[in-house]
N, C-alpha and C positions, 0 to 999 in steps of 0.2 A: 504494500500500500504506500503511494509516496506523500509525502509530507510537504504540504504547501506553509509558506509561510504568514502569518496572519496581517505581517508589519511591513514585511520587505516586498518590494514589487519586482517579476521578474526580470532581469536582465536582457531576455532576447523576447519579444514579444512579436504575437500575429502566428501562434502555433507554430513554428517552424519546426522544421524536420532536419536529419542531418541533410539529407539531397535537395531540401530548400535552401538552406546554407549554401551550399556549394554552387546551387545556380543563380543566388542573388549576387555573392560577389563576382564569381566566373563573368557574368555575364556582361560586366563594362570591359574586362578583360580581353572577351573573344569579339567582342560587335565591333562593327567599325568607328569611328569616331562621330559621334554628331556636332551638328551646327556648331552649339554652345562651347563645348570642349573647344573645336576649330577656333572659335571667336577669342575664345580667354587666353588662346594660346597664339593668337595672333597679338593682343596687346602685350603680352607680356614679351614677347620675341621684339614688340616695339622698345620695351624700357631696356631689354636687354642689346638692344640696339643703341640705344645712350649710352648704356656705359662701357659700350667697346670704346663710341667714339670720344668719352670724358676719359677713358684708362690712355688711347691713345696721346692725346693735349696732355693729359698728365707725364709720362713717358718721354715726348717729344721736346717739350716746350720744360719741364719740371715743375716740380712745386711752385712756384710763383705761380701759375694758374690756380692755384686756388686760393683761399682768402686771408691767409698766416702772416703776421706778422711779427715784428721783434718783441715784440710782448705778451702777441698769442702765440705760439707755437704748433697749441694741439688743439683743434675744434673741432669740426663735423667730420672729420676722418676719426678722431679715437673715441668720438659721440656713438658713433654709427657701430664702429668697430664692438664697442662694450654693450650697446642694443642689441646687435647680433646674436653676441654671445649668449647677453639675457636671455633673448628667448628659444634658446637653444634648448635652456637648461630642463624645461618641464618635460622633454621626452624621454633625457635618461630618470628621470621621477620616476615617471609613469611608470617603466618599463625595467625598471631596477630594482626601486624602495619600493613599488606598489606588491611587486611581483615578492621578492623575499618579505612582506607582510600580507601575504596572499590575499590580498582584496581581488576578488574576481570581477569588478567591474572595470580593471583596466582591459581586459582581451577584446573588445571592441574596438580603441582608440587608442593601443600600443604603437599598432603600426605606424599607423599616419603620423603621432608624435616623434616618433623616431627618426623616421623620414625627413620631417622639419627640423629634426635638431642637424641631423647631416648636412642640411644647405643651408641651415643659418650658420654655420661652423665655417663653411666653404666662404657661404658670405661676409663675415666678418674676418677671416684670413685675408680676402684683397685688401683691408686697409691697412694693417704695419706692412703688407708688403710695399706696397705704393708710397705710403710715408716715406720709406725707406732712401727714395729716390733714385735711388742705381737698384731696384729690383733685381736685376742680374748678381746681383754678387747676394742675392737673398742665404744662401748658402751659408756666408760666416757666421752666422747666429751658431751655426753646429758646432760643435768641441770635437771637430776633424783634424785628423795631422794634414798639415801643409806644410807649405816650404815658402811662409811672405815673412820669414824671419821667426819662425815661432809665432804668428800670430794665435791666438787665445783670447777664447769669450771671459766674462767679466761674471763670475758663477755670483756674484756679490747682487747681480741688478734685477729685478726685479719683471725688468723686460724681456731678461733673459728664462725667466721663471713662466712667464707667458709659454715662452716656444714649447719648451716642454709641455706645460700644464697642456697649452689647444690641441697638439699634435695626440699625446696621449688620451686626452677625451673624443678629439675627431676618431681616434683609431678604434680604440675598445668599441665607442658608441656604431662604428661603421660593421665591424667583426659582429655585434648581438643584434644589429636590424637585418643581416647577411641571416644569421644564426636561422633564425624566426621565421623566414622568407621562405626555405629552402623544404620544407614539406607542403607548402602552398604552391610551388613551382612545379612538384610533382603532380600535384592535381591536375594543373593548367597542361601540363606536358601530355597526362592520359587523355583529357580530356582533347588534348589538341588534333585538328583536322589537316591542315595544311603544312608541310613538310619542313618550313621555314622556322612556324612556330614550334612545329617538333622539338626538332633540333635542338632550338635557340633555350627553350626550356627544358630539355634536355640535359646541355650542358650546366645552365642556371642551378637546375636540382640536384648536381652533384652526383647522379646516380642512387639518389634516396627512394628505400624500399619499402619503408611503414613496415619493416620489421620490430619485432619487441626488442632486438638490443639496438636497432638504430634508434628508436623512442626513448632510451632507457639513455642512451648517451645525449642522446638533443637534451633530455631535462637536466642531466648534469652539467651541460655546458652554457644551459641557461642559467643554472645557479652561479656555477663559477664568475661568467663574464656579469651576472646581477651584484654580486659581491666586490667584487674590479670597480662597475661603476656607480656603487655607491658611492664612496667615496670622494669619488669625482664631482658627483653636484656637488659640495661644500668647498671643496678647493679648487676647484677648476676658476670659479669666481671670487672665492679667498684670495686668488694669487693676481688676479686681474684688481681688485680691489688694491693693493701693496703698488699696483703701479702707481699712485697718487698718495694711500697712505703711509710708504715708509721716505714720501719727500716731506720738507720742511714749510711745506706753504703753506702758508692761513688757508683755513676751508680742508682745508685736506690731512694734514698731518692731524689724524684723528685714529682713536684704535676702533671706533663703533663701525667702522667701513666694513671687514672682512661677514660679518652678521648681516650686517645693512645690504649689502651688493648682494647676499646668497639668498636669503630673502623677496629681494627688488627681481632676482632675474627667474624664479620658481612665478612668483604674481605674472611679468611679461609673457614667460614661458604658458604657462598656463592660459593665458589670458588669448596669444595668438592660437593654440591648439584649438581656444572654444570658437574663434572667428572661424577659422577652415573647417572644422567637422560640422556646423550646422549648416555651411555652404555644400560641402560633402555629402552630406545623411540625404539636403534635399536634391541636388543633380542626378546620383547615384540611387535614389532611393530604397536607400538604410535607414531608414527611420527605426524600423523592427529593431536592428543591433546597436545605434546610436542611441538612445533612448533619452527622452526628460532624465533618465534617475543618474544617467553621465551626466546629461548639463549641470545637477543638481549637484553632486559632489564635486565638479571640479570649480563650480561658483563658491561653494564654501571654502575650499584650497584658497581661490579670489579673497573671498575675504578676512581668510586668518595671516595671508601673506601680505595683502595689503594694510589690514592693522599695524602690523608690526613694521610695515614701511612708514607708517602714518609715526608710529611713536617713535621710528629712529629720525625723524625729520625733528621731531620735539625735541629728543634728547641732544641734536646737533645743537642748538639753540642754549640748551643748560649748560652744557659744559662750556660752548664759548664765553658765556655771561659768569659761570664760574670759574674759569680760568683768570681773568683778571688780567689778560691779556689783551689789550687794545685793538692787535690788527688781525687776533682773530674774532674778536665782536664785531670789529669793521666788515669781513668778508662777508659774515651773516646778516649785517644789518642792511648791507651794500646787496645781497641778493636780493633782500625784500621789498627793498624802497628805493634802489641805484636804477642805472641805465638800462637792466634786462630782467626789470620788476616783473614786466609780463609774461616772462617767462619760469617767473618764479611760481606767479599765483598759476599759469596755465599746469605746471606741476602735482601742485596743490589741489586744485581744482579737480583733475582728474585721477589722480595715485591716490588721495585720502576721503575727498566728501562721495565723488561716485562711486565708489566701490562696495559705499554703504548700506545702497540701494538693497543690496543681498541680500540685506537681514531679512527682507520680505518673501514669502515663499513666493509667492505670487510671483514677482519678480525674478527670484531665482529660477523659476520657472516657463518663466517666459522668452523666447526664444529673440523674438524682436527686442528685447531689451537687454537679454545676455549678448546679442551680435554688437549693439550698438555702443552699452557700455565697456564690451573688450576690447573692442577702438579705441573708443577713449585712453584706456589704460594702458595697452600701448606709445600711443601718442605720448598721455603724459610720462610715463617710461622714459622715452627718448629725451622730452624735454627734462626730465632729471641728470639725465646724462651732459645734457650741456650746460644744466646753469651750473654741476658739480665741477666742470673742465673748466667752461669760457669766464665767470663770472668770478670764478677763481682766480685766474689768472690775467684779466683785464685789466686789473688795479691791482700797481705793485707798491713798493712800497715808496718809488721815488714818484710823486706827481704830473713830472715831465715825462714819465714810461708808461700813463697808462693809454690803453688804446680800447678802441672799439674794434669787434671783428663783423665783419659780414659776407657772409658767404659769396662766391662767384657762382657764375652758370657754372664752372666742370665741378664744384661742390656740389654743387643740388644734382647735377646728371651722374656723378657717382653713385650718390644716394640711390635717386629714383633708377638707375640702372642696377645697382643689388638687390632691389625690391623685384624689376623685371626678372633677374637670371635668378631669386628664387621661387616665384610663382611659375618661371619655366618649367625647373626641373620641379616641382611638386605637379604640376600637370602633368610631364612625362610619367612621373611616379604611378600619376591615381589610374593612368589610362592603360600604362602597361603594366602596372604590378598589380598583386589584391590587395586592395585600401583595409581591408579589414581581415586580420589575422585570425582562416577559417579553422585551422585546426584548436585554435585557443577558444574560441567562441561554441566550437561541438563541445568541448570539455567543458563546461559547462550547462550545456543544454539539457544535461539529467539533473542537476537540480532546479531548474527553473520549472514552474507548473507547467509550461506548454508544451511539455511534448505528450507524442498523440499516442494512446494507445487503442489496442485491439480491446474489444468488450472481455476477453478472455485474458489478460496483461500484458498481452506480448508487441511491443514497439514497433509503429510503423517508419516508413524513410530513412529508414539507413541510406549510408550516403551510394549511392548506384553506381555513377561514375568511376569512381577510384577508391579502392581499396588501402591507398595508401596515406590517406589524408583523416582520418578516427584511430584514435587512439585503443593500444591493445588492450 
């Protein structure tokens, strides 16, 4: 007799079967591409067209193309750069800590967050590389033997702490969305008609059989690499944080950063996941496995991660005013009421009072208003990020150095062009790969009420297609 639950609502709704599963995702999979896909992947091919041609003027002409001065240094390149990263972070969450605390209502929305965090990773990579100016010689950051005298990276700097930390997170986080992939690829592979897609999924699937010890090894090597990156969401932005807090500058030489950043980029992260999956659930129509009761937990994540971006904005404010030091009360009082006020309150405005919204189930639950307040929060994300860098470092301590920065066109075409090349490649993602991780979502579908039985007990919809995609 199974046991429904009286409290909890199930996870995959609309009765699905296991061969329901298999032909709701499969089927954006194997169809050709419609209109709408065509269109979105036509504008995004347009921003990605900007920022070939802003990396080009960057490359060609140097940094002086963009809007740096001897005052500013670092702006909408290490703005964008640390947004990136932000919201990178909610995929290894999901897919890491969710999964070693076995909440089953990430198997739905593992994949697609994963996915995201690999091209916002990719995304945020072009900016220290391009900062860099001579990107060709990107290389020296490694601790390579060479022959330019002994040259030797500076293990002391904090930038250098970067290379490692992104590389190492791009990697693991690349190895467990690979991981994941590879008995879904088997599906698509049985399932495949035409000899290209054969193949091509073929090799994809590694030769995976849905045997009991090739099951037995995938769950261990999901634990492994979930342990791996744990880790990684607290330091990966721990050490991105150190690039401003172990300097000496007012606003920043602060130790509430390392908390404050790990925090701030889980809220971002989170935040862009719920914009693409409710876009997702309704093109694809996944409604059944995207469900309210996802939106609903990962708004609450929203607002326990953005409370505690709300009190570490408060507590930036007490220790300056406790510190007793002049020119870090100046940097604080200079965000609120200086030259780039409005991008203080626009901050404000959207990281602490919208995210409030949540406390409302109603709210929480409503789709038009979780799409439009994870914009919001976003956006303000982003503007945290610069009034932390620019507004920092506009006013120095000598009166004749401070400056105003304002962006150029190849600034903004930067930008809006890593916006384009990651809605690119998440388009290629959702159209060739399965958006939704079927083998994880059948694992569950015996505890959910809906599935269907014979008047006599015995389960109907096993999965028909492939044998190799239900667990032993």
């Amino acid at each position: 007799m199974q046991h429904v639950s009286p409290i909890r609502e199930p996870l995959v709704t609309g009765g699905k079967t296991y061969h329901d599963i298999t032909e709701d995702v499969c089927r954006q999979v194997e169809a050709k591409p419609n209109a709408r896909w065509a269109a979105a992947l036509a504008v995004a091919l347009v921003g990605l067209a900007i920022f070939l041609w802003s990396v080009y003027r960057t490359l060609w002409f140097g940094i002086g193309e963009w809007g740096l001065n001897k005052t500013v240094g670092w702006a909408w390149d290490i703005t964008n750069f640390v947004w990136w990263v932000g919201i990178g972070h909610a995929g290894t969450l999901i897919s890491a800590i969710l999964l070693l605390f076995r909440q089953k209502w990430r198997t739905s929305i593992n994949r697609a967050a994963e996915a995201m965090t690999i091209f916002a990773v990719i995304c945020a990579a072009m900016f220290p590389v391009l900062h860099m100016g001579r990107p060709w010689l990107a290389y020296w950051v490694l601790p390579l033997p060479n022959t330019f005298g002994s040259l030797w990276v500076n293990f002391n700097s904090p930038l250098l702490w970067d290379v490692f930390a992104i590389s190492t997170y791009f990697s693991v986080s690349l190895v467990f969305w690979y991981i994941g992939l590879i008995p879904d690829f088997a599906t698509i592979r049985d399932r495949a008609t035409g000899p290209i897609a054969r193949r091509a999924y073929a090799f994809l699937s590694f030769g995976w059989t849905g045997s009991a010890k090739a099951w037995s090894r995938y769950e261990t090597v999901s634990l492994i690499l979930a342990g791996l990156a744990t880790p990684l969401v607290l330091s990966v932005h721990t050490i991105v944080s150190m690039d401003f807090a172990t300097s000496v500058i007012p606003g920043w030489h602060t130790t509430i950063f390392p908390p404050y950043f790990v925090a701030g980029a889980i809220f971002s992260g989170f935040a862009m996941v719920l914009t693409l999956m409710i876009i997702t659930r309704k093109v694809f129509k996944l409604e059944d496995y995207i469900t309210l009761e996802h939106v609903e937990s990962m708004n609450k994540v929203i607002i326990l991660t953005g409370s505690i971006v709300g009190v570490a904005y408060i507590t930036e404010f007490f220790i300056a005013w406790y510190s007793g030091v002049e020119y870090e009360q100046y940097a604080f009082i200079n965000r609120a009421t200086g030259p780039y006020w409005w991008a203080y309150w626009a901050m404000m405005t959207c990281n602490v009072i919208t995210p409030q919204l949540f406390w409302f189930r109603s709210i929480r639950r409503s789709l038009t208003a979780t799409f439009i307040i994870t914009i919001f929060v976003n956006i303000g994300m982003w503007f945290e990020r610069f009034v932390i860098i620019v507004t920092s470092l506009h006013r120095d301590y000598l009166p004749s150095s401070w400056a105003m920065f304002s962006p150029t066109i190849v600034d903004i075409g930067v930008y809006v062009g890593t916006i384009g090349l990651f809605f690119t490649l998440f388009l290629l993602f959702a159209k060739f790969f399965p958006v939704v991780n079927m083998a994880e979502v059948k694992s569950i579908l015996k505890s959910s009420s809906e599935v269907k039985h014979h008047p006599h007990g015995t389960m109907h919809g096993t999965d028909k297609d492939s044998h190799t995609n239900t667990h032993p």
